[in-house]
N, C-alpha and C positions, 0 to 999 in steps of 0.2 A: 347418732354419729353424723346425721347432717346436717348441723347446727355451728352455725361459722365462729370461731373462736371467740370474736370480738362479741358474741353475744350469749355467749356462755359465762360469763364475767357481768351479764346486764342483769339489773334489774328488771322482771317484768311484769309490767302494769297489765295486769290480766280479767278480760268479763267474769266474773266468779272462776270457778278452779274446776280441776279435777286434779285426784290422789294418783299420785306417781304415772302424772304423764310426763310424756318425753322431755316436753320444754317449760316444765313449771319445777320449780327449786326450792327449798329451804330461802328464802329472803325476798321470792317473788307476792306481788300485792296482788288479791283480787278486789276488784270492784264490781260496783252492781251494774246492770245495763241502764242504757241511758233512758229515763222515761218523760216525759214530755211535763215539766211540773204548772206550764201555766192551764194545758192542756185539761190534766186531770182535776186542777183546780175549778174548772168550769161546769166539772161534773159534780160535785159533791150534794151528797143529801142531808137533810136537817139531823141533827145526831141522835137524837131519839127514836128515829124512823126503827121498827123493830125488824131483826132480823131472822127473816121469816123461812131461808131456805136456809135447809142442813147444811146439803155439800153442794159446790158450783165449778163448772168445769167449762169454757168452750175451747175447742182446738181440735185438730187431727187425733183420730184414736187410731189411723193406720194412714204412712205415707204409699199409696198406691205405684205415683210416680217412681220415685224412686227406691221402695222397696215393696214390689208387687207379690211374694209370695208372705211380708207379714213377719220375717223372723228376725229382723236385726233392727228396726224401728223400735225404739224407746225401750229395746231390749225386749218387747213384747208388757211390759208394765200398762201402757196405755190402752191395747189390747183388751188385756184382762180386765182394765177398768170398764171398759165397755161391755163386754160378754157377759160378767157378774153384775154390773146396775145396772144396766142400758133399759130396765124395767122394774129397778126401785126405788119407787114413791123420794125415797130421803134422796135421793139424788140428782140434781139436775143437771143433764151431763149436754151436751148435743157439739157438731162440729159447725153448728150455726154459730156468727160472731153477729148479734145483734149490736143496733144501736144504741142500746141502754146496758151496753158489759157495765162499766165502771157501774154505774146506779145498781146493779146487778151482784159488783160483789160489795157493796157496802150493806146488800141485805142478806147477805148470808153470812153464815156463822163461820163453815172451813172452805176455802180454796184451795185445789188440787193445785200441785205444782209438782207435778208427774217431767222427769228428762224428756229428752227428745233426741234429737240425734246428738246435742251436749246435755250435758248431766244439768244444767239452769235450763230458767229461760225467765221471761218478763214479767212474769204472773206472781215470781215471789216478791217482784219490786212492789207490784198493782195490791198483792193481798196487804202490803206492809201498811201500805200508802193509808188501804181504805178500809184496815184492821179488823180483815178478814185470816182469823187464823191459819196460817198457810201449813197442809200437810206437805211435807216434803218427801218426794217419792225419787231418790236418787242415792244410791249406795255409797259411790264416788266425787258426793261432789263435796266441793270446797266452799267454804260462804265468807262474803266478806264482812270486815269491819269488826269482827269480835271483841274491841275494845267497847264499843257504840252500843252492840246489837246483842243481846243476849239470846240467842236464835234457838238454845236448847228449853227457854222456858217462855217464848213465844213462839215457837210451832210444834207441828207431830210430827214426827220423824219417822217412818213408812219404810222397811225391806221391800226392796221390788219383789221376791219371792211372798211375802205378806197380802201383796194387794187382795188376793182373792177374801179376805178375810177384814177390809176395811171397813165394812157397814158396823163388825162385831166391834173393830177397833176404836172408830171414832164412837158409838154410841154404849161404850162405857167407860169414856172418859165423865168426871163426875162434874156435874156443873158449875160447883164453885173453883176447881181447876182450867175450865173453858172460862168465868168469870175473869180470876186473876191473869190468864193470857190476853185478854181482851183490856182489862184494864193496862197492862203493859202497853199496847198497840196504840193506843190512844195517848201514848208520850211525844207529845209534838219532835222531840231529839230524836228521836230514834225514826221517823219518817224523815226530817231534815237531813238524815246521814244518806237515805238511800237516794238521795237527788241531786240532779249539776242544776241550781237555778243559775240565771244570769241577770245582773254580776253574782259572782259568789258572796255565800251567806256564812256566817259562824258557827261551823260544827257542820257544814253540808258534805258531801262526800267526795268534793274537792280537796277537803279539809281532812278529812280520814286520810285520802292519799297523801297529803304530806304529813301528817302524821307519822303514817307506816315508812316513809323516807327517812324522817328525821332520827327515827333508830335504827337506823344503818351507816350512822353519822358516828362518829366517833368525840360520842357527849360527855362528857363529865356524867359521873353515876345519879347525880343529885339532880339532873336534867328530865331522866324517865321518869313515866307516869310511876306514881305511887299510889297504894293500895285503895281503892276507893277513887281514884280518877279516873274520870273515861275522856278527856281530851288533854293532847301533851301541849305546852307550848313548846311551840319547834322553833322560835324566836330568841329562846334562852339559852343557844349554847355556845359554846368558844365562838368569838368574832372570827376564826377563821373559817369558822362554816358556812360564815355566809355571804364567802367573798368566792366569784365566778370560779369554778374549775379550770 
């Protein structure tokens, strides 16, 4: 209700999503946060390098600051990630953010991507990047690009209620299953979707936002993606689309 008219009517261009919140709609875009791509590029390890740790996690498992008794922080998912591995071997979990992350998750197999006080955060850019299978530990959340990114069969999908029960979950997944995710990850397209390089590249995730614009255009039917396409041209429709508002 406090949401000004003229922007209830908006498109909006939103950091990943949450499921029926107040100012996210039916036509609203998520995107991925912004992650530094010349940045990570400087990190990368020879592709061979094997990947020697299970699970990899650094970040807050409780915000003290601001939520000092522990119960509304990541819903308590974070928590329990802690209390239940915080002393097993498969897990390397800490609130340490060493110098060697990036290098770090390209040697590990899964990347937590546990909410935080949003249902995202940056780690499922980082796992995408450096094709570290991202578990996704968020009930609510929204993912972007699903034309791009086929999210349901390159990660694991985690009930915050479940966590207690993640060592069982990931370590019966069967390896030629963790294989074909891993070989998906390693789709140069599909890391170009989750980045703003500069200038923009073809198929980057500049590129998915006008995408997701370009069907809310009133296209000719023969203009949308067809079955088996994962980029639209958004060049191809009535010359009036693409004259200024």
């Amino acid at each position: 209700r406090g949401i000004l008219p003229l922007l209830q009517r908006a498109t909006l261009v939103q950091t990943f999503g949450q499921r029926n919140h107040v100012c996210l709609k039916e036509g609203s875009i998520t995107i991925p946060p912004y992650a530094p791509p010349q940045k990570m590029q400087t990190h990368l390890i020879p592709d061979k390098t094997p990947r020697s740790i299970f699970v990899y996690f650094r970040g807050l498992f409780y915000d003290v600051g601001n939520d000092p008794e522990g119960g509304y922080y990541a819903r308590g998912a974070r928590a329990a990630v802690w209390e239940n591995f915080k002393d097993n071997p498969l897990f390397d979990i800490s609130t340490e953010h060493p110098t060697t992350y990036y290098e770090d998750m390209q040697r590990a197999v899964f990347c937590l991507c546990p909410l935080g006080w949003a249902p995202w955060s940056p780690r499922l850019v980082e796992a995408v990047i450096f094709g570290c299978i991202p578990v996704i530990i968020a009930d609510d959340i929204v993912l972007p690009f699903a034309d791009a990114i086929p999210w349901e069969e390159i990660g694991v999908f985690v009930d915050e209620k479940d966590v207690p029960n993640l060592d069982t979950i990931l370590t019966s997944i069967p390896p030629e299953v963790i294989l074909r995710k891993q070989r998906l990850l390693a789709n140069p397209s599909m890391k170009q979707a989750m980045l703003f390089p500069q200038p923009a590249q073809p198929g980057d995730a500049f590129h998915q936002v006008l995408n997701g614009l370009a069907r809310k255009l009133p296209h000719d039917k023969s203009v949308y993606l067809k079955p088996g396409e994962r980029v639209l041209n958004w060049t191809a429709g009535p010359v009036g689309d693409l004259k200024p508002w």
